[in-house]
C-alpha positions, 0 to 999 in steps of 0.5 A: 498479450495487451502490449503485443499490439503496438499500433495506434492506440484504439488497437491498444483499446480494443485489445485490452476490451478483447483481454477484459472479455475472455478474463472477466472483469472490466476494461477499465481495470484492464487498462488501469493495470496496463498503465500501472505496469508501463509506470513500474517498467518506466516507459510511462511517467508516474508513480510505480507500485513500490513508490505508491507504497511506501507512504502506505507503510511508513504510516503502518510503522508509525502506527505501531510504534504509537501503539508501542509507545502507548503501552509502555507509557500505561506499563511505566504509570502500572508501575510507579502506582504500585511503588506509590501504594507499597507499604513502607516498611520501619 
């Protein structure tokens, strides 16, 4: 509804100050939406949604192959101590 005034761009403003009024919330999100919307269909430059994202999920991974690793490191020191602590058997 905000993008059907293609005018001037206080037409743009206003509609989205309109928009922010009947929905609730703020225009400046209103706005920050819009604009985000125009990077993710290309008609704005910038970073779209799925770029901005995908730093955010490789540290996810990364994070959990940490985690990963972590356990399989205390699981491999489990183990090696219960060998060292096994009786020897003559």
């Amino acid at each position: 509804m905000v993008r059907e005034p293609q005018g001037e761009p206080d037409s743009q403003c206003a509609a989205i100050v309109s928009m922010a009024s009947k929905i609730g919330g703020t225009a400046e999100t209103r706005r920050r939406w819009m604009r985000q919307a125009e990077k993710d269909s290309g008609q704005r430059d910038g970073l779209a949604s799925a770029e901005r994202e995908r730093p955010k999920a490789l540290e996810r991974e990364g994070h959990q192959r940490c985690q990963a690793n972590e356990s399989l490191c205390k699981a491999s020191a489990y183990f090696i101590q219960a060998e060292i602590d096994r009786p020897v058997k003559r």
